[in-house]
PyMOL Python script that loads the backbone (N, CA, C, O; Angstrom):
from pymol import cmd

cmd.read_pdbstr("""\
ATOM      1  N   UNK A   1       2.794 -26.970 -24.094  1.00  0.00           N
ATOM      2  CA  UNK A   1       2.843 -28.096 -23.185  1.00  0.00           C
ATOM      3  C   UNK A   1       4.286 -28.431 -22.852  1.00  0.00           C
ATOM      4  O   UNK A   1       5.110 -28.462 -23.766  1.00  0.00           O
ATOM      5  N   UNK A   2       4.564 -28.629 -21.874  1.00  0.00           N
ATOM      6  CA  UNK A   2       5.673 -29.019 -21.379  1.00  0.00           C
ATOM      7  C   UNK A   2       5.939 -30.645 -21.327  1.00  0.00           C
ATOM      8  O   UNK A   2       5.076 -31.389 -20.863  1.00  0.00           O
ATOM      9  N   UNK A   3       6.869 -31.019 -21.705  1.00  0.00           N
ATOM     10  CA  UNK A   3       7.327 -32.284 -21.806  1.00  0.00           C
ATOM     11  C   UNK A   3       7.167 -33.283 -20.575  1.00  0.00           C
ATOM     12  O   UNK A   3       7.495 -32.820 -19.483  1.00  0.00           O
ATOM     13  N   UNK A   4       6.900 -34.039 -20.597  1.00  0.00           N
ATOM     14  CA  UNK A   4       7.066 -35.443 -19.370  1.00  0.00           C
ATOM     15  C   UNK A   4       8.540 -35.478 -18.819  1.00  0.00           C
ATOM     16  O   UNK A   4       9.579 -35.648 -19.456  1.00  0.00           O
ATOM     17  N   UNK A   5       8.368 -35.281 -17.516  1.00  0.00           N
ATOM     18  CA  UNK A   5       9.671 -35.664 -16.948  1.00  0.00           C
ATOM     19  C   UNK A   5      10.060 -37.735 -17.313  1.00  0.00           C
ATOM     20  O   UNK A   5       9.281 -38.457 -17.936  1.00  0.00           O
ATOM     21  N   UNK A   6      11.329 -38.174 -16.747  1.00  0.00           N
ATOM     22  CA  UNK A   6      11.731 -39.667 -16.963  1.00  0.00           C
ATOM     23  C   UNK A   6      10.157 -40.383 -16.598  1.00  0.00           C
ATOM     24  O   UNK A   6       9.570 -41.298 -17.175  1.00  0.00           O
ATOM     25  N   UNK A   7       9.789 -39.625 -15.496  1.00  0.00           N
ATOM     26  CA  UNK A   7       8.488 -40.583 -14.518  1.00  0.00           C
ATOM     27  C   UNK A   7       7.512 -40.639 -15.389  1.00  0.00           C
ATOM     28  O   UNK A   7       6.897 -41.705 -15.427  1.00  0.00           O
ATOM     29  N   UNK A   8       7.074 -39.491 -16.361  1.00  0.00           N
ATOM     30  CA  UNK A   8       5.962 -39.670 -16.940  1.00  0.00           C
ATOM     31  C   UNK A   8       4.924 -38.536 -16.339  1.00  0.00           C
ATOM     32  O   UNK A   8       3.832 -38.169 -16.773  1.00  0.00           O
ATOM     33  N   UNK A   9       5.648 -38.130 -15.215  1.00  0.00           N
ATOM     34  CA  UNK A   9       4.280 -37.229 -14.047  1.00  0.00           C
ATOM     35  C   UNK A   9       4.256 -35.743 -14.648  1.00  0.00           C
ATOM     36  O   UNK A   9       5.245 -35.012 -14.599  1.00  0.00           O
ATOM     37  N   UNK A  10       2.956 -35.340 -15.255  1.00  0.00           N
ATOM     38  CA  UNK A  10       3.039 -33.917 -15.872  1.00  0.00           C
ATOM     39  C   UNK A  10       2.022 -33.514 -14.366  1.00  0.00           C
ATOM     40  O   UNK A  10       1.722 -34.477 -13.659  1.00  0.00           O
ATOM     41  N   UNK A  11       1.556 -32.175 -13.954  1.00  0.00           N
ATOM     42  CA  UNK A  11       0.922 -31.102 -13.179  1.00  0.00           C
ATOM     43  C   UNK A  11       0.703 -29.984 -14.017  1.00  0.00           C
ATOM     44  O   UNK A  11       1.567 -29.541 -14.774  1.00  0.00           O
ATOM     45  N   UNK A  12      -0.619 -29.445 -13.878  1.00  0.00           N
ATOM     46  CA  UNK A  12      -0.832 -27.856 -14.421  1.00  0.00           C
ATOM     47  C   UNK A  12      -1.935 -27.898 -13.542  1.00  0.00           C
ATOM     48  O   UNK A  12      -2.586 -28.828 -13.066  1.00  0.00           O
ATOM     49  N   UNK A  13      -2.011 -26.268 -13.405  1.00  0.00           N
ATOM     50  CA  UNK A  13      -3.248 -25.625 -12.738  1.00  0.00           C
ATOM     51  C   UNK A  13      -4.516 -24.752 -13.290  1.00  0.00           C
ATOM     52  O   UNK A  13      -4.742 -23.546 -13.385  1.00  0.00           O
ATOM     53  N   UNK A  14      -5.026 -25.600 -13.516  1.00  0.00           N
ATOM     54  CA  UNK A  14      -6.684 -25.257 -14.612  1.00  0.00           C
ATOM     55  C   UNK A  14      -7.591 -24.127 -13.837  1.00  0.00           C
ATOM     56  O   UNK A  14      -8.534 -24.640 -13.235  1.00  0.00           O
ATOM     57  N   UNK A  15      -7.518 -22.896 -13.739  1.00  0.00           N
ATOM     58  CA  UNK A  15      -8.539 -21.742 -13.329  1.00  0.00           C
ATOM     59  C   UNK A  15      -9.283 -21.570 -14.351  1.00  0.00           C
ATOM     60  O   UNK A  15      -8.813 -21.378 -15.473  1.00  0.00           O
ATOM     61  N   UNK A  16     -11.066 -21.636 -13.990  1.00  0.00           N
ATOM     62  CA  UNK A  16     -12.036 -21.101 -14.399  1.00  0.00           C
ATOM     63  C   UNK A  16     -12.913 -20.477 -14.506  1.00  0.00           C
ATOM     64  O   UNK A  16     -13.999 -21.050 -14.430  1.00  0.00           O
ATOM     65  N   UNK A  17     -12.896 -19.395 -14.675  1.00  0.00           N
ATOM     66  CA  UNK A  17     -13.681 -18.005 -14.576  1.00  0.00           C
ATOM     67  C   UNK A  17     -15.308 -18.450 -14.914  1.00  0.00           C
ATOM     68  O   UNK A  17     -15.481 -18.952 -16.025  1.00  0.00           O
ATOM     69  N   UNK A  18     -16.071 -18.354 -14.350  1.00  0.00           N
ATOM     70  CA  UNK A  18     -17.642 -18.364 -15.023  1.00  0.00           C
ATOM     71  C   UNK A  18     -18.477 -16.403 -14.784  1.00  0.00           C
ATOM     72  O   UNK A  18     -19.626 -16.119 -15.124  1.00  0.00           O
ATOM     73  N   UNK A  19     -17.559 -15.504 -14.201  1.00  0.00           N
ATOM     74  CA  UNK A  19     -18.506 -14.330 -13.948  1.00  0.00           C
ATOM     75  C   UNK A  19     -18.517 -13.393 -14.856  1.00  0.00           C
ATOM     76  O   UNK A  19     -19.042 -12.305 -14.618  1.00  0.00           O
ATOM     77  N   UNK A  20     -17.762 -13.759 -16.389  1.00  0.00           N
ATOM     78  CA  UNK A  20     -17.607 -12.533 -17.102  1.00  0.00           C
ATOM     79  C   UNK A  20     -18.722 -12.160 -17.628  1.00  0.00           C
ATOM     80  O   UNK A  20     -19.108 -13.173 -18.211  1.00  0.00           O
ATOM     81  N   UNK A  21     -19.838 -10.971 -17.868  1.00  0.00           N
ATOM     82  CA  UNK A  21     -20.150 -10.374 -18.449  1.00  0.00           C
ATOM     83  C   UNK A  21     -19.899  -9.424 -19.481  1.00  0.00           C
ATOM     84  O   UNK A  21     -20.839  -9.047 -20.180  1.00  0.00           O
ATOM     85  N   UNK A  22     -19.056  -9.109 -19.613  1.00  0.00           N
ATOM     86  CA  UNK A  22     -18.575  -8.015 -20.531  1.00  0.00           C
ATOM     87  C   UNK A  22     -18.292  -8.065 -22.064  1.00  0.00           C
ATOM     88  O   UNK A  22     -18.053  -7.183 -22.888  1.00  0.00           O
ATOM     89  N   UNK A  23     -18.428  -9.652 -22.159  1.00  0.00           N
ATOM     90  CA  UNK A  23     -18.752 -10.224 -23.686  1.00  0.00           C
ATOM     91  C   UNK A  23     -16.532 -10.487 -24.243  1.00  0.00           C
ATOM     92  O   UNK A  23     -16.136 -10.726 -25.384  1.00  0.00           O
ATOM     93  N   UNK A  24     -15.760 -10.343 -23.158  1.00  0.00           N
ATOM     94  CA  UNK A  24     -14.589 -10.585 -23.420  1.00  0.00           C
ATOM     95  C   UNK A  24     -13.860 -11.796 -22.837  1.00  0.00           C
ATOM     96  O   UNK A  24     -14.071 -12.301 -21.734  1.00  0.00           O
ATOM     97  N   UNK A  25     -12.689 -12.300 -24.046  1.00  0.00           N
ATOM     98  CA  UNK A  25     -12.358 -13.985 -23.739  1.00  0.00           C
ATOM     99  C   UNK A  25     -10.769 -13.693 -23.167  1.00  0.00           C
ATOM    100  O   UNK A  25      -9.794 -13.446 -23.877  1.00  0.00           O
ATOM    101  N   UNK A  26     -10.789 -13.765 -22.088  1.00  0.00           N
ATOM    102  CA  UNK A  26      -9.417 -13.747 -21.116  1.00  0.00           C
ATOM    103  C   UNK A  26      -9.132 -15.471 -21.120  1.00  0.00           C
ATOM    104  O   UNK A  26      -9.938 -16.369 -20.877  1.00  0.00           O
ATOM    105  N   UNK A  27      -7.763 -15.558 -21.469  1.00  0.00           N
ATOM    106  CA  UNK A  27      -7.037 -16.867 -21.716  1.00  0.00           C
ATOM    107  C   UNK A  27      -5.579 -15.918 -20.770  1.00  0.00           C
ATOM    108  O   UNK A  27      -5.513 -14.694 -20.879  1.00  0.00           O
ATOM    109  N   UNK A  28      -4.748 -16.547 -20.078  1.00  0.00           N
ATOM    110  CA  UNK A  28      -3.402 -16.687 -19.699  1.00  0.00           C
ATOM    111  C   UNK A  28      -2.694 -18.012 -19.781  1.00  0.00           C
ATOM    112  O   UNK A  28      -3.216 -19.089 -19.492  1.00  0.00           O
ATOM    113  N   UNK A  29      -1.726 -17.876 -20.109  1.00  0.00           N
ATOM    114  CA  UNK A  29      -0.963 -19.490 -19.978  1.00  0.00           C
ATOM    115  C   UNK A  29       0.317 -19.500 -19.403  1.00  0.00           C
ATOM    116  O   UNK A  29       1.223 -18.939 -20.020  1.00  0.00           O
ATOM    117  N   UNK A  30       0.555 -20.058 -18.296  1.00  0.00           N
ATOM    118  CA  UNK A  30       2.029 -19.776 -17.430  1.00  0.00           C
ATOM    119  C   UNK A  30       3.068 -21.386 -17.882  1.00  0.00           C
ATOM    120  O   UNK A  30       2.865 -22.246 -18.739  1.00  0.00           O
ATOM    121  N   UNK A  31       4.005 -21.250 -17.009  1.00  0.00           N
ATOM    122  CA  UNK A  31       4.719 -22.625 -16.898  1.00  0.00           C
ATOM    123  C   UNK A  31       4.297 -23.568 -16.472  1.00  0.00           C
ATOM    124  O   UNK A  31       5.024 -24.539 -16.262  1.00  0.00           O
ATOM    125  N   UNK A  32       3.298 -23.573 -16.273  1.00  0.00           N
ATOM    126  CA  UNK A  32       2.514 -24.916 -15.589  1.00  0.00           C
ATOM    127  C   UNK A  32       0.939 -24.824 -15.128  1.00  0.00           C
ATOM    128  O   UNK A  32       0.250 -25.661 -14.544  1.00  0.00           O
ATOM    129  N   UNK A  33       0.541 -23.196 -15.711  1.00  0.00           N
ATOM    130  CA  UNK A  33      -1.305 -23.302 -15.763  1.00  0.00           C
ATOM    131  C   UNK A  33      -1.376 -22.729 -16.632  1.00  0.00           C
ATOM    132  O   UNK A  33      -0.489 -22.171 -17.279  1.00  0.00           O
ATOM    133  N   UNK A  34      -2.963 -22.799 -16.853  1.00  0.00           N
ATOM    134  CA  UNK A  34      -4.258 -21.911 -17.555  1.00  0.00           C
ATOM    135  C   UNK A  34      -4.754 -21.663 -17.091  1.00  0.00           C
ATOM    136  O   UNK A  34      -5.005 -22.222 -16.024  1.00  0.00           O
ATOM    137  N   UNK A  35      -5.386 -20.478 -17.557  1.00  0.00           N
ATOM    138  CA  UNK A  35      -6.305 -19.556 -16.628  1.00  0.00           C
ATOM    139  C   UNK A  35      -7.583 -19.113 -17.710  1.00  0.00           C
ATOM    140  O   UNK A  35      -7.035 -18.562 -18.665  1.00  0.00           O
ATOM    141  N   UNK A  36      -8.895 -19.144 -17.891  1.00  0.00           N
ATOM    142  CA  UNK A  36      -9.755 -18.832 -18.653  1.00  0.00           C
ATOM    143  C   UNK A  36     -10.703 -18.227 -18.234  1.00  0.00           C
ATOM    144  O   UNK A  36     -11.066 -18.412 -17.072  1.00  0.00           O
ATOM    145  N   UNK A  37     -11.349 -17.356 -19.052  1.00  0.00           N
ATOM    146  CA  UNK A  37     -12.730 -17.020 -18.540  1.00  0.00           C
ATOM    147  C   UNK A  37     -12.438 -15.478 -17.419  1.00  0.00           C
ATOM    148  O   UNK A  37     -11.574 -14.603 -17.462  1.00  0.00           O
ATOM    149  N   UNK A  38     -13.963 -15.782 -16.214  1.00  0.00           N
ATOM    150  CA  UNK A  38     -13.966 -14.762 -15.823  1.00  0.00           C
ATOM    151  C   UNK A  38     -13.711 -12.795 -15.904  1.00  0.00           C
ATOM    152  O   UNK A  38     -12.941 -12.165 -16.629  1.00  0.00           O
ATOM    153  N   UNK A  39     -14.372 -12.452 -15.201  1.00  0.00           N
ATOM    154  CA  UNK A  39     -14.329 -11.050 -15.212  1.00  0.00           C
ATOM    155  C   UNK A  39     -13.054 -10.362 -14.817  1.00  0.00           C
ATOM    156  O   UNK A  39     -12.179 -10.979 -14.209  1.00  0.00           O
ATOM    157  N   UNK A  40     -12.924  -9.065 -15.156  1.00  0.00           N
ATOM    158  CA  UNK A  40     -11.578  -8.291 -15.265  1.00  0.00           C
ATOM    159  C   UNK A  40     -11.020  -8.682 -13.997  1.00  0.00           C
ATOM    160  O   UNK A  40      -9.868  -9.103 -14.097  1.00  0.00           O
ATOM    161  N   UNK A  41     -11.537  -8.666 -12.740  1.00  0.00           N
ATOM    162  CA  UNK A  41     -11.028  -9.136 -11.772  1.00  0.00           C
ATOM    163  C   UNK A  41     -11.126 -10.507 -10.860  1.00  0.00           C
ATOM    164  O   UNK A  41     -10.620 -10.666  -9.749  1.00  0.00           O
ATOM    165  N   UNK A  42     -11.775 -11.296 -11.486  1.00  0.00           N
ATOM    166  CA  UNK A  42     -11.532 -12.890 -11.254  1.00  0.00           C
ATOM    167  C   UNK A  42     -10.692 -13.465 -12.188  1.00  0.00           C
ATOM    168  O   UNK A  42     -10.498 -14.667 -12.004  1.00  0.00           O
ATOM    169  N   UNK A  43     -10.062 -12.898 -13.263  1.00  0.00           N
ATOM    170  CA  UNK A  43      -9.113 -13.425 -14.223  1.00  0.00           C
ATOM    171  C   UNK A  43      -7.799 -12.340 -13.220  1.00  0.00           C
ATOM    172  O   UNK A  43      -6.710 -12.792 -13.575  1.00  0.00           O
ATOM    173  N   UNK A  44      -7.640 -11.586 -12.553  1.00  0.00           N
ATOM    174  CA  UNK A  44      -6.703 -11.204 -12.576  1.00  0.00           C
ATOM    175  C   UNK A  44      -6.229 -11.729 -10.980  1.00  0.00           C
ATOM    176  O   UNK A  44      -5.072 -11.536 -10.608  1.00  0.00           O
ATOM    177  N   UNK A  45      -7.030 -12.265 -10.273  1.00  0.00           N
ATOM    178  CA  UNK A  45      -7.497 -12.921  -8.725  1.00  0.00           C
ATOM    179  C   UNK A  45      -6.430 -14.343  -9.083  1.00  0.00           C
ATOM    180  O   UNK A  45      -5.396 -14.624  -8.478  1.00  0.00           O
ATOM    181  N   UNK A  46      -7.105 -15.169 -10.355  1.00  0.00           N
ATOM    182  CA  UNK A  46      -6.424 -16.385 -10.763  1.00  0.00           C
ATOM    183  C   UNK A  46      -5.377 -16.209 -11.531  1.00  0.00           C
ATOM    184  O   UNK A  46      -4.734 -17.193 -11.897  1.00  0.00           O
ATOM    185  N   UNK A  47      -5.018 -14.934 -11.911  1.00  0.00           N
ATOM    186  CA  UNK A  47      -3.626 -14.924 -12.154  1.00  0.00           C
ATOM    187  C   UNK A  47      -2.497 -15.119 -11.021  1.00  0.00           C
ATOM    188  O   UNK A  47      -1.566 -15.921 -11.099  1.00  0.00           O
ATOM    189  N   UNK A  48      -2.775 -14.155  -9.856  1.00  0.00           N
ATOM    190  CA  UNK A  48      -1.998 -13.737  -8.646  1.00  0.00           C
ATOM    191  C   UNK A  48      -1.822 -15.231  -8.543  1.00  0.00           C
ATOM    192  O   UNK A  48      -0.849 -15.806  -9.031  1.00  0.00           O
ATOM    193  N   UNK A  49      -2.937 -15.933  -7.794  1.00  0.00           N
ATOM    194  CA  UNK A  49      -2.937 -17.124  -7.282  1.00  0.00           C
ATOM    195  C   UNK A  49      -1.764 -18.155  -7.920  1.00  0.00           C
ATOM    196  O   UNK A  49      -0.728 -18.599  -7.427  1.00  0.00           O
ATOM    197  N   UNK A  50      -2.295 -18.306  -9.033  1.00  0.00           N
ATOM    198  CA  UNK A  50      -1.174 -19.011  -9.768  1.00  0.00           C
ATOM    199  C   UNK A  50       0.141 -19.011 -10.030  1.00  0.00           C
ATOM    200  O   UNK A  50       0.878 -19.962 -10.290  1.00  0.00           O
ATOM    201  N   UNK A  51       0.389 -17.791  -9.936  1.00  0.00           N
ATOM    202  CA  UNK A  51       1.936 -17.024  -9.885  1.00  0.00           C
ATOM    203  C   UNK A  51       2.373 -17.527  -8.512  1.00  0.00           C
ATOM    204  O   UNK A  51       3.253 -18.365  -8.315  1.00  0.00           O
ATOM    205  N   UNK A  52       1.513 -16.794  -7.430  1.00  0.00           N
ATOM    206  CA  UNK A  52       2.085 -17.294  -6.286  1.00  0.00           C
ATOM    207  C   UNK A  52       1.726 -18.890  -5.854  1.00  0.00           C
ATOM    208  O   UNK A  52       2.328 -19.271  -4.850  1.00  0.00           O
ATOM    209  N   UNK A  53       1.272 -19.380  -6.171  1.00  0.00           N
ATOM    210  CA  UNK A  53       1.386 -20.869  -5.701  1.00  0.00           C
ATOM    211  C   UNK A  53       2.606 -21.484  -6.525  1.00  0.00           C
ATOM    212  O   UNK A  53       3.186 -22.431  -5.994  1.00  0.00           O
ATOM    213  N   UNK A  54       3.137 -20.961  -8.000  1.00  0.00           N
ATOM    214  CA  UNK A  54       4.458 -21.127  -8.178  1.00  0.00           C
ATOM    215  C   UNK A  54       5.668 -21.348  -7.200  1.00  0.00           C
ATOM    216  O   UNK A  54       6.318 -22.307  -6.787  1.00  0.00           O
ATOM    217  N   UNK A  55       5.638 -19.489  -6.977  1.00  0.00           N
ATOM    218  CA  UNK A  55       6.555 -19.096  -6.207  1.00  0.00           C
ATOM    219  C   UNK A  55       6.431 -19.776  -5.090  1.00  0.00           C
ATOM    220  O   UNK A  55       7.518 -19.384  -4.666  1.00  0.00           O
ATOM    221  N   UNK A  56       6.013 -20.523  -4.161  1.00  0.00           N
ATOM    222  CA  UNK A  56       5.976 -21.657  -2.941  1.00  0.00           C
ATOM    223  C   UNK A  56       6.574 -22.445  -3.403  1.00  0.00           C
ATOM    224  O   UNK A  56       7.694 -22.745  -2.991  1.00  0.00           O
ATOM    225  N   UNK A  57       5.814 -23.184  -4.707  1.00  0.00           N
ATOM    226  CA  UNK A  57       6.315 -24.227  -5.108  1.00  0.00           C
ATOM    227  C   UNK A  57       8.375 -24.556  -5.598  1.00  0.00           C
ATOM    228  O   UNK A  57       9.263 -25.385  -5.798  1.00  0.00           O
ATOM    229  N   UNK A  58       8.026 -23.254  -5.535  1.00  0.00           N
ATOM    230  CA  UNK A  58       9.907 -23.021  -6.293  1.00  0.00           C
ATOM    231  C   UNK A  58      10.442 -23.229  -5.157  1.00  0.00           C
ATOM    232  O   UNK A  58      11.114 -24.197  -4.802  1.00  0.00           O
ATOM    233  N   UNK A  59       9.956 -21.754  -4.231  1.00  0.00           N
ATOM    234  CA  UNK A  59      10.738 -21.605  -2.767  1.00  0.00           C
ATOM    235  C   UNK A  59      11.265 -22.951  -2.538  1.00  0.00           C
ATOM    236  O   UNK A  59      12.441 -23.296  -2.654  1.00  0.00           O
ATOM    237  N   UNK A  60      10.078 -23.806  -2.138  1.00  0.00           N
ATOM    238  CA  UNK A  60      10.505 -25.101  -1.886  1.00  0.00           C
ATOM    239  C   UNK A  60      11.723 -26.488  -2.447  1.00  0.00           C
ATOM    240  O   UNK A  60      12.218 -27.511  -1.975  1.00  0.00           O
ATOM    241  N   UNK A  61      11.749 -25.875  -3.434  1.00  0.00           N
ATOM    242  CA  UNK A  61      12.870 -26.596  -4.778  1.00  0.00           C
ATOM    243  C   UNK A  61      12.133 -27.627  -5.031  1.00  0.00           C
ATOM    244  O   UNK A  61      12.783 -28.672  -4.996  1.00  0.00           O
ATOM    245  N   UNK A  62      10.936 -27.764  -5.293  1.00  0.00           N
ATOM    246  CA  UNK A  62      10.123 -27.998  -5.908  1.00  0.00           C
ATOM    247  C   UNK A  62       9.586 -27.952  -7.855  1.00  0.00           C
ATOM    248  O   UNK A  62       9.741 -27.050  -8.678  1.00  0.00           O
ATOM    249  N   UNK A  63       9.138 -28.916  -7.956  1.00  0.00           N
ATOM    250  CA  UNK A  63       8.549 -29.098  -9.490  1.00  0.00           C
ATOM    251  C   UNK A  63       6.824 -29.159  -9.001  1.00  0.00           C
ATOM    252  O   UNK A  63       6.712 -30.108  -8.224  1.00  0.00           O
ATOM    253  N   UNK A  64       5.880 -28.670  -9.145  1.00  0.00           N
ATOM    254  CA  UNK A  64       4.385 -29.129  -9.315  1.00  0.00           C
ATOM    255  C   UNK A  64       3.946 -30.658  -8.955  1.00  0.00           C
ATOM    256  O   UNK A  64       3.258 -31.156  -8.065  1.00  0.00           O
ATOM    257  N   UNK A  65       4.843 -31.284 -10.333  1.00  0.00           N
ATOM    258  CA  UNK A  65       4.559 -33.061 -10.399  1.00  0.00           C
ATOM    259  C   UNK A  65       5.167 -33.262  -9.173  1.00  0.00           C
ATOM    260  O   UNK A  65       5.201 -34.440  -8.818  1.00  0.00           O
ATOM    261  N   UNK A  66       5.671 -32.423  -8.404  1.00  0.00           N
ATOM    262  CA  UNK A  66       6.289 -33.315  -6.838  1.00  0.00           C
ATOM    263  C   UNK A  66       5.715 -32.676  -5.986  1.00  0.00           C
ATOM    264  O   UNK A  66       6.705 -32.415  -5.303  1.00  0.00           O
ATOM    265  N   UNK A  67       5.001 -32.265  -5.533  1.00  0.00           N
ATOM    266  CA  UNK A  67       4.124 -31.663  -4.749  1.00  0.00           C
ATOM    267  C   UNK A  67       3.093 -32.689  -4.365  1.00  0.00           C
ATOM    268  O   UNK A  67       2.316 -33.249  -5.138  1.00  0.00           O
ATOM    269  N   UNK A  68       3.222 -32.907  -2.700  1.00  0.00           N
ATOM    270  CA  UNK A  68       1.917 -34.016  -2.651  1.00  0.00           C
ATOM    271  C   UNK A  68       0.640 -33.150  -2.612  1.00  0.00           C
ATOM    272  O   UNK A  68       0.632 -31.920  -2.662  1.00  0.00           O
ATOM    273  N   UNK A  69      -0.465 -33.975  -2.514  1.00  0.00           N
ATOM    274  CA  UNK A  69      -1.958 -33.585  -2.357  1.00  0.00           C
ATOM    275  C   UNK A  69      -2.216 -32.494  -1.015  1.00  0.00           C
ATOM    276  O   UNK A  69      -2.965 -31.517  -1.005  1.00  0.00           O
ATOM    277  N   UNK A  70      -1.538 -32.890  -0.156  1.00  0.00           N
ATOM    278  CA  UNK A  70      -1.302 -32.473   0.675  1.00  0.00           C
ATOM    279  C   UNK A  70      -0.461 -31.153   1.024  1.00  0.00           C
ATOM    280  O   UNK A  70      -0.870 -30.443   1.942  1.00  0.00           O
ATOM    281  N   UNK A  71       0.942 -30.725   0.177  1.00  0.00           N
ATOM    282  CA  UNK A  71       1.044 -29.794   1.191  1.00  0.00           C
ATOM    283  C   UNK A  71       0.348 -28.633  -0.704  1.00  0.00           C
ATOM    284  O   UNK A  71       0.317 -27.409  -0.832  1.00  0.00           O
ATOM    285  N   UNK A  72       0.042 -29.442  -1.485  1.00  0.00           N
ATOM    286  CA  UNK A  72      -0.721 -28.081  -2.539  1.00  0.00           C
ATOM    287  C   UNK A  72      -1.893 -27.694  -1.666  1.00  0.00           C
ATOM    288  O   UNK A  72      -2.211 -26.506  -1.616  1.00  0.00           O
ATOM    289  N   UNK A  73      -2.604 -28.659  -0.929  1.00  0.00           N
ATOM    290  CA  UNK A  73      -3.496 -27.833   0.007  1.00  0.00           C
ATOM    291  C   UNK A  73      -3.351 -26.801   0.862  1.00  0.00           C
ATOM    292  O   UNK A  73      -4.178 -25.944   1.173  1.00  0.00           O
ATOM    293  N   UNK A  74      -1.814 -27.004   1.352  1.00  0.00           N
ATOM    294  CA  UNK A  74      -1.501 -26.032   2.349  1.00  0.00           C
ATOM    295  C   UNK A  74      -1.144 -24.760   1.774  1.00  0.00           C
ATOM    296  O   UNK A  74      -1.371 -23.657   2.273  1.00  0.00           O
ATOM    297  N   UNK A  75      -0.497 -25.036   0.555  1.00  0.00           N
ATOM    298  CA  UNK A  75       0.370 -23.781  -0.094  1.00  0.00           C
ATOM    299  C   UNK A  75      -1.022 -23.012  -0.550  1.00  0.00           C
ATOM    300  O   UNK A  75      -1.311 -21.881  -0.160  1.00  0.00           O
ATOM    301  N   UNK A  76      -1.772 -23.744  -1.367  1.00  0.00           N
ATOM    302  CA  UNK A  76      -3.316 -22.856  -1.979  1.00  0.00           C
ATOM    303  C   UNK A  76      -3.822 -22.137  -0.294  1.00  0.00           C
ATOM    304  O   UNK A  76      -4.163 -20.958  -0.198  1.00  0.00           O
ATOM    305  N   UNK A  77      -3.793 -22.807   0.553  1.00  0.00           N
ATOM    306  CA  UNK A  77      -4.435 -22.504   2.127  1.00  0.00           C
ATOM    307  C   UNK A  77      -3.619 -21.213   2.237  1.00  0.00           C
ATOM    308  O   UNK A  77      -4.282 -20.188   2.396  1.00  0.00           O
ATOM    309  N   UNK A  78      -2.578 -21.123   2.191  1.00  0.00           N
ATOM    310  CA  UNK A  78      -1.323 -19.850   2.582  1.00  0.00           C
ATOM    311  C   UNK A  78      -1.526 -18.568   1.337  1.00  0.00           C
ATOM    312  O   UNK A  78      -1.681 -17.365   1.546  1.00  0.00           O
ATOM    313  N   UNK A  79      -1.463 -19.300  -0.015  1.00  0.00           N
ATOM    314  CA  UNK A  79      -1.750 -18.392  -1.114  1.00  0.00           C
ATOM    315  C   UNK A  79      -3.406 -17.219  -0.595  1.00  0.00           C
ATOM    316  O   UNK A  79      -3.435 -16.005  -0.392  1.00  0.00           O
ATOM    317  N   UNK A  80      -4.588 -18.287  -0.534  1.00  0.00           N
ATOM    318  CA  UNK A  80      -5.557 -17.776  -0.081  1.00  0.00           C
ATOM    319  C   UNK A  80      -5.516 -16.954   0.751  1.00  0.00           C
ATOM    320  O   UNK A  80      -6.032 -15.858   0.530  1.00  0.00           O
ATOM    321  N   UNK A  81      -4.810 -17.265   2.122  1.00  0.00           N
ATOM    322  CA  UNK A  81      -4.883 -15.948   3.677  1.00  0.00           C
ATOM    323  C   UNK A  81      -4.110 -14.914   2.628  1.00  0.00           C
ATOM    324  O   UNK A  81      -4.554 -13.766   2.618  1.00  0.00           O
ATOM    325  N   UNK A  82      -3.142 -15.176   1.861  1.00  0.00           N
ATOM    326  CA  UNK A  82      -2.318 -13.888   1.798  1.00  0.00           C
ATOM    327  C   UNK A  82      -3.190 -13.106   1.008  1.00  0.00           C
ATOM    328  O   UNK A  82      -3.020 -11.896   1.161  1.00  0.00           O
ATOM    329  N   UNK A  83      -4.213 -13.485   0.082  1.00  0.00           N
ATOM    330  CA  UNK A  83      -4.799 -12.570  -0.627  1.00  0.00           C
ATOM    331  C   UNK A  83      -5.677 -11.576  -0.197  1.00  0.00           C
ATOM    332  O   UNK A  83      -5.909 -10.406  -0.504  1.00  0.00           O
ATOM    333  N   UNK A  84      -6.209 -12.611   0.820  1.00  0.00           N
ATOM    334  CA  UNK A  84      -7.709 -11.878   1.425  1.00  0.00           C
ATOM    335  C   UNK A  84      -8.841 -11.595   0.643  1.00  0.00           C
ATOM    336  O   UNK A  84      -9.094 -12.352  -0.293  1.00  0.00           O
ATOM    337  N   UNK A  85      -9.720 -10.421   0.923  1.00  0.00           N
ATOM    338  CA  UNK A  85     -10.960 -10.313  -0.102  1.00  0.00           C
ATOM    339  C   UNK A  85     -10.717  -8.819  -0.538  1.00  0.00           C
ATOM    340  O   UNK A  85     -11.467  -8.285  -1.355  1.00  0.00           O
TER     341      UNK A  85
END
""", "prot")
cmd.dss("prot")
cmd.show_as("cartoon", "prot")
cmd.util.cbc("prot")
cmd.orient("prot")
């Protein structure tokens, strides 16, 4: 866990896998998410994601806790097109 900034405002990004079959427990933990669950490739879908919604977030000179509601919609919106299916 990462410490409270002066404000008090912590952010993390909670991914949850529900499709695994394969009887295996995928956990990741970054600088600011978790990632659980899911199959070999929905754990590795919410890895990308998370990495890159970082990397926006940095680009930007950005922290998470400063990110409004608003443009994390846009950045997840941009993360999403870039992935595709």
């Amino acid at each position: 866990m990462r410490a409270a900034d002066s404000s008090g405002k912590k952010a993390s990004l909670l991914g949850v896998g529900l499709d695994a079959e394969d009887g295996q427990v995928r956990l990741t933990r970054g600088k600011n998410f978790a990632l659980v669950g899911g199959s070999e490739r929905t754990h590795a879908v919410m890895q990308e994601t998370a990495v890159k919604i970082n990397e926006h977030v940095d680009r930007a000179g950005k922290r998470l806790e400063d990110v409004t509601p608003g443009e994390i919609r846009d950045i997840c919106q941009k993360v999403n097109d870039s992935l595709g299916d």
